[in-house]
MIFIFI-778231 format. One line per 2 residues: number of its first residue (from 1); their letters; for each residue x, y, z of N, C-alpha, C, O, CB. Coordinates in pm, 1 decimal. Atoms other than C-alpha are relative to their C-alpha. Glycine has a CB too. Layout:
BEGIN
NUM	A	X/Y/Z/X/Y/Z/X/Y/Z/X/Y/Z/X/Y/Z  ... $
! end
This chain:
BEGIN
1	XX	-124.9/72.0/3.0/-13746.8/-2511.3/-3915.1/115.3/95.1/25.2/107.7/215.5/1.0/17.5/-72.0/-133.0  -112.7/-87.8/-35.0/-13412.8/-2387.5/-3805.7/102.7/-20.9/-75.6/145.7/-131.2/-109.5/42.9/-9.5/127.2 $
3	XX	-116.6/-7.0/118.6/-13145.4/-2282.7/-4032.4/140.7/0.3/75.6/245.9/32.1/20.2/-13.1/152.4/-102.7  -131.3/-51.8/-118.9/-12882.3/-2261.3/-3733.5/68.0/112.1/-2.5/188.3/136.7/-11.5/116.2/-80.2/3.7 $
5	XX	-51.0/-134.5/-20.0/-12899.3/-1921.8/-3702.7/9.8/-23.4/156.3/4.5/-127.6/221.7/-101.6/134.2/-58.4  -24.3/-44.6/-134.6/-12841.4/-1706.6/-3356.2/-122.1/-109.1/87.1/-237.4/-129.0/48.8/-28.3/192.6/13.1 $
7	XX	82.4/47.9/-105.3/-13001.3/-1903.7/-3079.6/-14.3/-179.3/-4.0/-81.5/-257.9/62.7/-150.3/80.4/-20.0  58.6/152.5/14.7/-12982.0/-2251.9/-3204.1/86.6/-111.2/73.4/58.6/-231.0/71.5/-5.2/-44.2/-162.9 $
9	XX	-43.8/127.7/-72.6/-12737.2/-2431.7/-2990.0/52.0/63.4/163.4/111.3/170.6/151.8/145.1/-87.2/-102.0  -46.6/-59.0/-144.2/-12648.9/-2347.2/-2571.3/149.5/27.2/-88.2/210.4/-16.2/-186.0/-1.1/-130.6/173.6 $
11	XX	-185.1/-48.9/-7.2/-12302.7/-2164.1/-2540.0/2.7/-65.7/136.3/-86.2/-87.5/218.6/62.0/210.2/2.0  -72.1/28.4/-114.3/-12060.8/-2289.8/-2291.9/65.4/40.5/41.1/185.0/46.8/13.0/39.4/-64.2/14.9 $
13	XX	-21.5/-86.5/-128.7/-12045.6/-2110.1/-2019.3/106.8/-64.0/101.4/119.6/-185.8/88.3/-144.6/16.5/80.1  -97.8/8.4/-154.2/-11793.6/-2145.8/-1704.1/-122.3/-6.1/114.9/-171.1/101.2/150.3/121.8/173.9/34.9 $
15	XX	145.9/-16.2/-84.5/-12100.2/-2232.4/-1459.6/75.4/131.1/119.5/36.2/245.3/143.3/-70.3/-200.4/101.9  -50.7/-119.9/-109.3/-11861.1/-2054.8/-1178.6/15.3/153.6/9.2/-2.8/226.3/106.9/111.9/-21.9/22.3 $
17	XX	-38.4/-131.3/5.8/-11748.1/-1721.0/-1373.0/-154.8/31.0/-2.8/-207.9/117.4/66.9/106.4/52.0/-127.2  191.9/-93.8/-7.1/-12161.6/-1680.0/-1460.4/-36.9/-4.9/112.0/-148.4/46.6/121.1/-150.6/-67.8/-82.2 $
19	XX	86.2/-39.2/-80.4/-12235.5/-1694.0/-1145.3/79.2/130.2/144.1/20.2/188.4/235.1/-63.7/-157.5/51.1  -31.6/-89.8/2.9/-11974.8/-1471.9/-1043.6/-34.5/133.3/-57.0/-67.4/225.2/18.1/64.0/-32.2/-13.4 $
21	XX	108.5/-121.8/110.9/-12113.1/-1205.5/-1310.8/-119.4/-16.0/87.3/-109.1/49.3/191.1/-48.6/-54.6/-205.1  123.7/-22.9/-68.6/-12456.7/-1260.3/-1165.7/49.8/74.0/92.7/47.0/195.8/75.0/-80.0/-113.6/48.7 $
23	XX	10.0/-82.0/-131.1/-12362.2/-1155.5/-826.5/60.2/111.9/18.3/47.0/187.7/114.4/38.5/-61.1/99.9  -35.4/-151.9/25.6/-12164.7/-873.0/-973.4/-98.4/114.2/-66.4/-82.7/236.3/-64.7/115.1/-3.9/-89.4 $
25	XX	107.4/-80.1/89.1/-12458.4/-742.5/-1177.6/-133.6/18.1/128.6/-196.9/120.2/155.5/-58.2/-114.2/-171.2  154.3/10.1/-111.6/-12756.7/-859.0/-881.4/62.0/32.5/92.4/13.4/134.8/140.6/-94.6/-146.8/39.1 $
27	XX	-48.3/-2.1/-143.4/-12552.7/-862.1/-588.3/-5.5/-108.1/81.8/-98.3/-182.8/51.0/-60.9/87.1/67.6  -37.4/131.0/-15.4/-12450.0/-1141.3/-389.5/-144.1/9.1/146.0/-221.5/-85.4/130.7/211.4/-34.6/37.9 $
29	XX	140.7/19.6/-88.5/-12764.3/-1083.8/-62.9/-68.1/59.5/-43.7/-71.0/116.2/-152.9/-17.4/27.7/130.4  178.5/-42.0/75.4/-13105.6/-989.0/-65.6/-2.5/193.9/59.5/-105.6/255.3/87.0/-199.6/-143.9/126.0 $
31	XX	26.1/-118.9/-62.2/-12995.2/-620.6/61.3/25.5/87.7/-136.2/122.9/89.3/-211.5/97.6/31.6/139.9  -45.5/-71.2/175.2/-13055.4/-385.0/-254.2/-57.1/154.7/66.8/-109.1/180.1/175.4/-128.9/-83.7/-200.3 $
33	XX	3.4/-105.6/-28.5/-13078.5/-32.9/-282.6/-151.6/55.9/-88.8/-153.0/54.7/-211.9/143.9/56.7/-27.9  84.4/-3.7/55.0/-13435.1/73.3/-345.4/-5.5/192.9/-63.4/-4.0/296.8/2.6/-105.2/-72.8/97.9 $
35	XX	17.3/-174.6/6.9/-13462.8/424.0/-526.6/-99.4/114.5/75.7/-208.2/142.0/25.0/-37.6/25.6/-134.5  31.9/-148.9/-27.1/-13560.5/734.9/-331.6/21.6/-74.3/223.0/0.7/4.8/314.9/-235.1/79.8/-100.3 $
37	XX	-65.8/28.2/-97.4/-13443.7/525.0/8.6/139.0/-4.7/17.8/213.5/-82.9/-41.2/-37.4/-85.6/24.6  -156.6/-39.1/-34.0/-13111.3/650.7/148.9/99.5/-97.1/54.2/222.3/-88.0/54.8/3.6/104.5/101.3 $
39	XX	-25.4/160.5/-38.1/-13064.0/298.1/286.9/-39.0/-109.9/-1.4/-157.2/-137.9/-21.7/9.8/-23.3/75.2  19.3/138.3/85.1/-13022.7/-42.4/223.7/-128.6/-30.0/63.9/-175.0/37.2/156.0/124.9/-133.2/17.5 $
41	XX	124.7/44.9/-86.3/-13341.4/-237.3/313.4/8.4/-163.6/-26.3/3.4/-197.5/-144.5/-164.6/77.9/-57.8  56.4/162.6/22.3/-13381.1/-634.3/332.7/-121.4/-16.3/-89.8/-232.7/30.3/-65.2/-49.2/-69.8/145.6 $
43	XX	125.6/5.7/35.7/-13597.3/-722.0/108.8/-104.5/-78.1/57.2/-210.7/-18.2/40.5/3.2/-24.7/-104.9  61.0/89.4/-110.9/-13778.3/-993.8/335.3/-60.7/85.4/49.0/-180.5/80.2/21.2/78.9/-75.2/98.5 $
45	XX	44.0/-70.4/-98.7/-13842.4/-727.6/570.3/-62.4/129.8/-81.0/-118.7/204.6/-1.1/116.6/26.4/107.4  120.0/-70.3/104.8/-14028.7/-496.3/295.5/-78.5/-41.2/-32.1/-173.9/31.6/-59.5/12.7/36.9/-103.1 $
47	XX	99.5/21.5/35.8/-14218.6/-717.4/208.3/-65.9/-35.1/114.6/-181.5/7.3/116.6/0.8/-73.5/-94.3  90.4/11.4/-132.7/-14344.2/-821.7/544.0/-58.8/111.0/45.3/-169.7/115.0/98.4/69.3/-45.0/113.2 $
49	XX	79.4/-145.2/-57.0/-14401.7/-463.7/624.3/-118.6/36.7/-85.9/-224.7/85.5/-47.1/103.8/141.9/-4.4  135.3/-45.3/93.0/-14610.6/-421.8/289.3/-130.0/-100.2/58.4/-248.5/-68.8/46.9/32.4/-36.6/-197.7 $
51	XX	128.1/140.1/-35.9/-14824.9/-773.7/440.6/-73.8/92.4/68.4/-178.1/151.5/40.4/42.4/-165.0/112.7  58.9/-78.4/-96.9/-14876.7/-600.6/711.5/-114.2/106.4/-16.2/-229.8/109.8/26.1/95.7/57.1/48.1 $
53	XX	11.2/-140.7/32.6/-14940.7/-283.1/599.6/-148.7/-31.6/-98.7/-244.7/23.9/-45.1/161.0/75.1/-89.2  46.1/65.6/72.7/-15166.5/-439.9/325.7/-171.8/-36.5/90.6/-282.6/8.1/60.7/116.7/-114.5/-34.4 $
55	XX	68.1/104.5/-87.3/-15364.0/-686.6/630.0/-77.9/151.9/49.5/-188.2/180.8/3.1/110.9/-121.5/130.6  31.3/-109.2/-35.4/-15401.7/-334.7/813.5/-111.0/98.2/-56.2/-190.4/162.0/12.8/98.2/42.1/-2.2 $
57	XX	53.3/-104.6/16.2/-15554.1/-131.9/567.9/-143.0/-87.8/-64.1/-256.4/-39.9/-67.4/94.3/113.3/-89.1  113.3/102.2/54.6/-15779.9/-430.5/411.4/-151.1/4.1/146.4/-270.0/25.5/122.9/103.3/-205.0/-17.4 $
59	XX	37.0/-6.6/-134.9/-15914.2/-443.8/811.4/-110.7/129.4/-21.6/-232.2/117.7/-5.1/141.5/25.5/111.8  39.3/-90.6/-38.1/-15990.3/-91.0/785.1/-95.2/64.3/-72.5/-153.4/169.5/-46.1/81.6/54.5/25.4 $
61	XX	79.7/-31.7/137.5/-16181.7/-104.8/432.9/-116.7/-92.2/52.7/-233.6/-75.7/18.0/81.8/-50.1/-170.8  126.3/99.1/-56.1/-16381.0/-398.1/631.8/-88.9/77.1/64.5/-207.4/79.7/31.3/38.9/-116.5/105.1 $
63	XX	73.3/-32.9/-71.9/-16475.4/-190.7/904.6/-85.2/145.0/-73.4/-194.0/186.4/-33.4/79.3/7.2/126.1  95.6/-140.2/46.9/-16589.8/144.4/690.0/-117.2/-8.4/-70.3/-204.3/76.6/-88.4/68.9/91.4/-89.1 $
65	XX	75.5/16.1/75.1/-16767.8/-69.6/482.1/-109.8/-53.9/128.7/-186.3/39.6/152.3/52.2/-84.6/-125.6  50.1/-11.4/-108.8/-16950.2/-200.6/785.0/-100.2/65.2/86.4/-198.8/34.8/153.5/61.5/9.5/27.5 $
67	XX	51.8/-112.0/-108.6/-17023.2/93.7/943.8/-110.3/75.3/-115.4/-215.7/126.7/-77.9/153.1/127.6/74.7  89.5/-89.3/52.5/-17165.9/253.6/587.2/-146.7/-91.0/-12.6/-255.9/-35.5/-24.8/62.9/61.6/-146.9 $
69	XX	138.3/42.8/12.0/-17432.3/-39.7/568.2/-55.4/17.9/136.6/-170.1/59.8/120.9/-15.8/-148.1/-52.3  59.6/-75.5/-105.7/-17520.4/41.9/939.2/-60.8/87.3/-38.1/-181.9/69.3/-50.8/69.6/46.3/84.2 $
71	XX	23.7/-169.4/70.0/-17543.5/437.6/794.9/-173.5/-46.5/-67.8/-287.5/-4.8/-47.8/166.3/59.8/-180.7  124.7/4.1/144.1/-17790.3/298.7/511.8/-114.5/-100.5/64.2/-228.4/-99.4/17.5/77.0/-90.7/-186.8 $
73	XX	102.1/95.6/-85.4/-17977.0/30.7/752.1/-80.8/137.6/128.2/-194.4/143.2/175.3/125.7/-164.7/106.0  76.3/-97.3/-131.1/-18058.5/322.4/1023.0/-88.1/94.5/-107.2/-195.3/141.5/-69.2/137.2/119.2/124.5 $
75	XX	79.8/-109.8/99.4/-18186.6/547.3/707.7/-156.8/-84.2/-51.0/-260.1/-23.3/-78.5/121.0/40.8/-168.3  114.5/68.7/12.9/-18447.4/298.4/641.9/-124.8/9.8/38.8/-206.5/-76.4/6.4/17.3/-79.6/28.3 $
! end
């Protein structure tokens, strides 16, 4: 049961100034500054590169694995 302590009823907010604050705290686009990159990056376009990048190396875990049951089929 609640005694109406902290948390027990919404505050009323200014919907406009909070979302002012937000975009002063997040930033108003999706261009953020990632640490140990010297420039901005889209985030969209990071993560497409990780897909990629991701699709790429998954590919390349297909083919080694592949090639080692070949390896272990010719040892037979």
């Amino acid at each position: 049961m609640s005694d109406g302590g902290k948390g027990d009823s919404y505050r009323k907010v200014d919907l406009e100034k909070w979302s002012r604050n937000y975009d002063n705290i997040f930033g108003k686009n999706k261009n953020v500054r990632v640490s140990g990159v010297p420039y901005e990056v889209d985030l969209s376009d990071m993560i497409m590169e990780l897909e990629r990048e991701n699709f790429m190396l998954r590919a390349r875990n297909q083919r080694l694995e592949e090639e080692l049951e070949r390896t272990r089929d010719d040892g037979k």
